[in-house]
Every structure is written in structure tokens, then in C-alpha cells.
C-alpha positions in Angstrom: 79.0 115.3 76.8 76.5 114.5 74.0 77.8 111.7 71.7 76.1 111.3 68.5 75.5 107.4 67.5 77.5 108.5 64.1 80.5 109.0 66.6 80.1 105.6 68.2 79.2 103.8 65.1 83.1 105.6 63.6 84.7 104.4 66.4 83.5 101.0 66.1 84.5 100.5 62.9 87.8 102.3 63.2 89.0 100.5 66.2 87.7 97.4 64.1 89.9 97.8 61.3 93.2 98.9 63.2 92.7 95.3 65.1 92.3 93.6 62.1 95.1 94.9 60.5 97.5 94.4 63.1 96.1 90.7 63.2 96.5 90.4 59.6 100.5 91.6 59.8 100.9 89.4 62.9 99.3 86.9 61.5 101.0 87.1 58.2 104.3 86.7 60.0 104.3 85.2 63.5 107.9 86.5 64.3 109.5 88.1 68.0 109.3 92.0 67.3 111.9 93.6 67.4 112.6 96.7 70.3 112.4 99.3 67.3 109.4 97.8 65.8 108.1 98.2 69.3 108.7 101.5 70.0 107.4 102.3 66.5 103.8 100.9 66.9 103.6 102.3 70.3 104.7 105.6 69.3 102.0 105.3 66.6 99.0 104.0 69.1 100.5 106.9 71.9 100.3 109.6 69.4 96.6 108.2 68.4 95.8 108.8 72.0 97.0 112.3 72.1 95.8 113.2 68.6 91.7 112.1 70.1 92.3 113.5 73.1 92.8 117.2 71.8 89.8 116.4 69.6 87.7 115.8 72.5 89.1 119.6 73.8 88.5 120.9 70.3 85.0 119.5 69.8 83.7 119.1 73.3 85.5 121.1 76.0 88.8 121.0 78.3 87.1 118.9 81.4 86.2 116.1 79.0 89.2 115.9 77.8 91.5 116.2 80.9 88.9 113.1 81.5 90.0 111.1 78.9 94.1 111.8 79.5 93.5 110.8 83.0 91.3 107.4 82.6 93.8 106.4 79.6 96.8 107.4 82.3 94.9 105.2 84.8 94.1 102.1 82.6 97.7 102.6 81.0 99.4 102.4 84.6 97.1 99.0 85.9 97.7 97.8 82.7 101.7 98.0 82.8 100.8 96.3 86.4 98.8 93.3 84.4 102.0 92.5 82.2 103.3 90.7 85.4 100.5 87.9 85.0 101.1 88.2 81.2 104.7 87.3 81.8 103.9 84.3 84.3 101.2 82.8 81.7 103.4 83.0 79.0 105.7 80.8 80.8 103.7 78.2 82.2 101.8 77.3 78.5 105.9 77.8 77.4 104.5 80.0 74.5 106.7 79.9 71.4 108.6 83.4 71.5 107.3 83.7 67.8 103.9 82.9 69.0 103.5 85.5 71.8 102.5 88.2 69.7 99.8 86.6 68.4 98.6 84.8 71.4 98.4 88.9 73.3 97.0 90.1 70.1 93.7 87.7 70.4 93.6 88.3 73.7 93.4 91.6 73.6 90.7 91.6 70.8 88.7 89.3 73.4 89.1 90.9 76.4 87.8 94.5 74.6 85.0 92.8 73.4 84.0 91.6 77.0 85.3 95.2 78.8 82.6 96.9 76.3 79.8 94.9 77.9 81.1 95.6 81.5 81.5 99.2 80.8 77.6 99.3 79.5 76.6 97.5 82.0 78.3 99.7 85.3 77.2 102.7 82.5 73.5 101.8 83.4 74.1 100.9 86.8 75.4 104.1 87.5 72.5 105.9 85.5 70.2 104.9 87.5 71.5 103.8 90.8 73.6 106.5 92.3 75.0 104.6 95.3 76.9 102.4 93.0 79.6 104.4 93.5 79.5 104.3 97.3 80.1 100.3 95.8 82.9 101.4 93.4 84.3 103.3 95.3 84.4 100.6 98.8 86.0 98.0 96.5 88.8 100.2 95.3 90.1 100.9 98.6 89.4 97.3 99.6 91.8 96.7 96.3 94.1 99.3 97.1 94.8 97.8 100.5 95.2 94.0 99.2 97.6 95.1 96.2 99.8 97.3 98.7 100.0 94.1 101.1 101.2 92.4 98.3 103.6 94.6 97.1 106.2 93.2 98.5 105.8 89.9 97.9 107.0 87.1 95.1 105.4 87.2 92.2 106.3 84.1 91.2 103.5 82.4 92.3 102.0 79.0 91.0 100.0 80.5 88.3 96.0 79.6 88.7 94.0 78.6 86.3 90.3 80.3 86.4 87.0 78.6 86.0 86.5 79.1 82.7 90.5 77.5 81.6 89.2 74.5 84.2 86.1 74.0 82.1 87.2 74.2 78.9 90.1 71.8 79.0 87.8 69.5 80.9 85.4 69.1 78.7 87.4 69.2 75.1 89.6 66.7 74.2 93.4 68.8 73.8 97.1 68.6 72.5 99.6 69.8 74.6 101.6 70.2 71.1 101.9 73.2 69.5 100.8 73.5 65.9 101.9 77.5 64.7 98.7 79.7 65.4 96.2 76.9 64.9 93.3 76.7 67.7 92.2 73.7 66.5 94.1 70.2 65.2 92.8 67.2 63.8 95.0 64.0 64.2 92.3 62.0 62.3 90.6 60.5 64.7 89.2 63.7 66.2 89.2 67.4 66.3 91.1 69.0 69.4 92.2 72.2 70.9 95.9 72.9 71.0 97.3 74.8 73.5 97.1 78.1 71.7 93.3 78.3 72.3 94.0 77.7 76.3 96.3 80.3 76.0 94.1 82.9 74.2 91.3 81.8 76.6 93.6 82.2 79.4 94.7 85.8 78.5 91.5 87.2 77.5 89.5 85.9 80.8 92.5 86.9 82.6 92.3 90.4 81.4 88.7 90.4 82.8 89.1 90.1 85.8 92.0 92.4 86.0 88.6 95.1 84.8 87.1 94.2 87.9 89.1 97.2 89.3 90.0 99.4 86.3 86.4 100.2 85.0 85.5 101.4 88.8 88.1 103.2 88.8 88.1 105.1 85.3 84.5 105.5 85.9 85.9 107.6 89.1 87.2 110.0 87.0 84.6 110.2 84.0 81.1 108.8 84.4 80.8 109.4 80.4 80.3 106.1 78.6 82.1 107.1 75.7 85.5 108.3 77.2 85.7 104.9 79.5 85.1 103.1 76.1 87.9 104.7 74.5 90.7 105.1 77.1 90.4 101.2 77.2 90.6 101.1 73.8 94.0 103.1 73.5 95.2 101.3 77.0 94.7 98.4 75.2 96.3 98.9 71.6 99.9 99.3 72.7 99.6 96.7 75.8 101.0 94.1 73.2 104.4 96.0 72.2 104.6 97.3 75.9 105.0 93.5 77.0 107.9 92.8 75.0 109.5 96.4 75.1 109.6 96.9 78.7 109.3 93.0 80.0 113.1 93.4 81.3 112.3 97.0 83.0 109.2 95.9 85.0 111.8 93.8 87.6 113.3 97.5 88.1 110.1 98.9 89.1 110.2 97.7 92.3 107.4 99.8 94.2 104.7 100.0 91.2 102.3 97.3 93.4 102.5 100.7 95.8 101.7 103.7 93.4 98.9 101.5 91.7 97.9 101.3 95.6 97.6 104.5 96.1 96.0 105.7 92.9 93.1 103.1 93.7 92.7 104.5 96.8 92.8 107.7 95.8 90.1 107.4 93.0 88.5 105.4 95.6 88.1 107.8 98.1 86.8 110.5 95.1 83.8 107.8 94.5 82.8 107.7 97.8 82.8 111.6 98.1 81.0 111.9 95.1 78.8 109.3 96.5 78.5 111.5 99.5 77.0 114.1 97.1 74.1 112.5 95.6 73.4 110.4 98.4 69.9 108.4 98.2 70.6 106.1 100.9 67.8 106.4 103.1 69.8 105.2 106.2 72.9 108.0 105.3 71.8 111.2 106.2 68.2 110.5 106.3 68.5 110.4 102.6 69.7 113.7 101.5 73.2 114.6 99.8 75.8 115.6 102.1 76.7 119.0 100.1 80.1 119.3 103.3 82.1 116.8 101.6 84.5 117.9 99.0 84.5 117.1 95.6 87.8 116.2 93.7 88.0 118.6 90.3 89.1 116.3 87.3 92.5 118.6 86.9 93.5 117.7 90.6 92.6 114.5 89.5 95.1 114.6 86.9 97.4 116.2 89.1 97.8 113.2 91.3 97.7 110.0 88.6 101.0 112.0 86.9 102.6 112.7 90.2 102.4 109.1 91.4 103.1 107.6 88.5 106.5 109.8 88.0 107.2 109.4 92.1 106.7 105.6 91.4 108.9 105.2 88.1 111.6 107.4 89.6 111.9 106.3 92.9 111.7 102.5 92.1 114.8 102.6 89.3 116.5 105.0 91.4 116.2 102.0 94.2 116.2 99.0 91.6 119.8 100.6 91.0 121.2 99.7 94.2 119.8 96.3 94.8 121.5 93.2 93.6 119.5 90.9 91.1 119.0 88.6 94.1 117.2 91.4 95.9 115.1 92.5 92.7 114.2 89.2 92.8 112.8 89.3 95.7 111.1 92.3 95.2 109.3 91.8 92.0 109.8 87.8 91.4 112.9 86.1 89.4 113.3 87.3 86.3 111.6 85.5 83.3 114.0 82.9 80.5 112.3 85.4 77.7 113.7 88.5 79.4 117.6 87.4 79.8 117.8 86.4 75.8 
């Protein structure tokens, strides 16, 4: 897939001005949304996705576009699985309800801006270093393993803090008082951070490491710079209203730590074997591709992320519907103040 810079220069500034003006309103008006205004924007940012997917068929083929459906299905799907640690910052920084919005909205502006270098970096790792994926693919099995382990257990775990929180409140002077959406205050004597900038910190670095596994593993179904750029971008427009319109539903889905599994596994395996097929490793084969290993077509590919995601959804409220709220609980970790008003 050739992409001319015009292209990537449009997107750029496209994706620019639908963040900024969804900061402005939010900014404008720091307010709880509503479950209709919700729906709407993600509707909007859905249809978006669909409406440049068929463009990629239109202008550049069917495979790369079945590649884009299933890397935005696949960042979509972890994503929904990241709202969990959302949820659980949130509530230890006891963000406003008026203030969430913007506080997800930053962070999601941040943590695009840091997933763009990570994708062009693994983009020229991959380029020129085939047995990266043999790498890619490893981790996501290693990560597929750990996240079914602890599927089952409470997510209501002590929220950590990582480095780069520690460091930054350690070496600025803060407020733990909240002052609307202002990252700085000034009592007068001197300038400090309020808690809004830990939490925007927080999120976005947060959101980073949650890439650590996503970008493998859309780069599993898509080596194309350009797709994994964009299916991140639409994954990550409607990730704000997804937190508030289906906070209350993620306690139901019970088993999605499994299906999430599995998927990583899955695209895991699919590195490896493509691994398998340009292998350069001197000490695998003597150095030669091994042309007996199968290689997974992008529509089975497909095939699979929308069967496990359905199996997931339907088995989990199907079981979330004859469990008490003491045994969701347990399942998927109490449920939040935010989520009961």
C-alpha cells in the first residue's frame, strides 16, 4: 500500500482539528455527558471509521481494508479492556464527575501523540529486522497468558503509580485542591501543579503502557504504517464517550480478561508464523524461511477477532445475568460510586 505524504499530511491535520474541536466544546463546558450525547459522538466517530475504511477498499483494495476493520476491532476491544484502569484512576484522584471528560480528553490527545512515535519506531524495526516479529509475537503470548491468569481476579487493586507520576509530584511543589481544569495554580507565593495535571499525566502514561501490547499486536494483522496509525486514531476518538456510556456494563462482562486472552494469543501465534516465513535467524533453520508453516489470511483473521469478541460479549451477560452483584463483584471488582448514580 503506497501512501502519498499528501495522505499523511490530510490526516494529520484532520485528526488535529476533530481533537481540537472536541477540546474546545469540552472545554467550553466541563459538564457529565449525558447517555445520548454519548451514543451520539460515538455513532459519529463509528460511522467515521466505517466511512475510511470503505475508502481504503475503494482506493486501495479489499485486503487493506479488511486490515484496517480488524486492527481498529483489535485496538477497540483492548481498549474497552483499559477502561477498567480508567475507572480505578478516576477514583483514587476523586476526579470531579464534571471534570472527567476533560481529564480523558487530554489524555487521549497525549497518549496519540506518544503511540505515533511507538508505531514509527516498531514500523522501522520491522522494516528492517524481520525477527522482530518472532519478538512481537513471544510477548503477546507471554501477555495472553498473564491477562487470562488474571481474569479472574479483583480488579480492585491498590492503583500504582508509574515512574513518571512518582517523579513529577516529587519534584514539583502540588495542591491536592482542585481548581476547574487549571494545571497550574498560583497561591502567591509560588506556582504549583493541581491535581488535574497528575491526573492527565497519569492517564496519558498509562495509556502507554497499555500500547506495549496493542501496537504488536495490530502490527500482527497489518505491517502497513499507515493503517496501525489510523485504527488507533479511531480506537481512540470514541474511548472517551465509551467510558461513561458503558462504565456500568463493563461489571457484566465478566470473561472479557479471557477473549482479550485469546485474541493476543491468537495474533500472537500469526507473528510467530509469519516470523517462521522470513526467517533470518541464523540458528533457526540454518537461516532459511521455513515455507511448511501456515500463514494466517487477513479475512480468517477477521473471522476470529469478531467471533471472540461476540462469544465473549454474549456469553459473559448471558452469565453476568445469573450472578448476584456480590458474585459480579468478584468477578470483575466492586462496582465504582460514579457507576451506581
Amino acid at each position: 500500500m503506497d501512501v502519498p505524504t499528501w495522505v499523511w499530511i490530510a490526516t494529520g491535520v484532520v485528526t488535529l482539528a476533530i481533537f481540537t474541536f472536541d477540546l474546545a466544546v469540552v472545554g467550553r463546558r466541563p459538564h457529565e455527558p449525558s447517555m445520548k450525547e454519548c451514543a451520539t459522538y460515538l455513532t459519529i466517530y463509528v460511522g467515521l471509521a466505517v466511512l475510511f475504511g470503505l475508502g481504503v477498499w475503494f482506493t486501495s483494495g479489499g485486503t487493506p481494508a479488511l486490515e484496517f476493520f480488524s486492527g481498529w476491532l483489535v485496538e477497540y476491544s483492548l481498549s474497552i479492556d483499559n477502561l477498567f484502569i480508567f475507572i480505578i484512576i478516576m477514583a483514587k484522584f476523586a476526579v470531579p464527575r464534571e471534570l472527567q471528560q476533560y481529564a480523558l480528553m487530554i489524555g487521549i490527545v497525549m497518549a496519540l501523540g506518544m503511540r505515533a512515535i511507538f508505531i514509527a519506531v516498531g514500523a522501522t524495526a520491522i522494516n528492517n529486522f524481520s525477527w522482530v516479529f518472532y519478538l512481537f509475537g513471544l510477548f503477546l503470548v507471554y501477555t495472553a497468558v498473564k491477562l487470562a491468569k488474571e481474569g479472574a481476579e479483583d480488579e480492585d487493586d491498590e492503583f500504582e503509580e508509574n515512574r513518571v507520576v512518582a517523579f513529577v509530584e516529587r519534584r514539583f511543589p502540588a495542591t491536592s485542591e482542585w481548581h476547574g481544569r487549571e494545571l497550574f495554580h498560583s497561591d502567591g507565593a509560588q506556582r504549583m501543579i493541581t491535581p488535574m495535571f497528575i491526573v492527565i499525566i497519569t492517564l496519558g502514561t498509562t495509556d502507554l503502557l497499555f500500547a506495549l501490547d496493542s501496537i504488536p499486536a495490530i502490527f500482527g494483522i497489518t505491517k502497513e504504517p499507515y493503517l496501525v496509525l489510523t485504527a488507533n486514531i479511531f480506537a481512540l476518538m470514541g474511548l472517551r464517550q465509551l467510558y461513561f456510556l458503558i462504565g456500568g456494563l463493563l461489571q457484566r462482562l465478566i470473561y472479557l480478561s479471557y477473549g482479550l486472552a485469546f485474541l493476543l494469543a491468537f495474533i500472537g501465534v500469526k507473528l510467530v508464523l509469519h516470523a517462521m516465513h522470513e526467517n533470518e535467524l541464523p540458528f533457526i533453520n540454518g537461516g532459511e524461511p521455513i515455507t511448511w508453516a501456515p500463514d494466517i489470511p487477513i479475512w480468517l483473521s477477521l473471522v476470529v477477532i469478531l467471533a471472540t469478541l461476540a462469544v465473549t460479549a454474549v456469553v459473559s451477560l448471558w452469565a453476568s445475568n445469573r450472578m448476584t452483584s456480590e458474585q459480579q463483584d468478584a468477578a470483575t471488582g466492586p462496582r465504582r460510586d460514579w457507576e451506581d448514580d
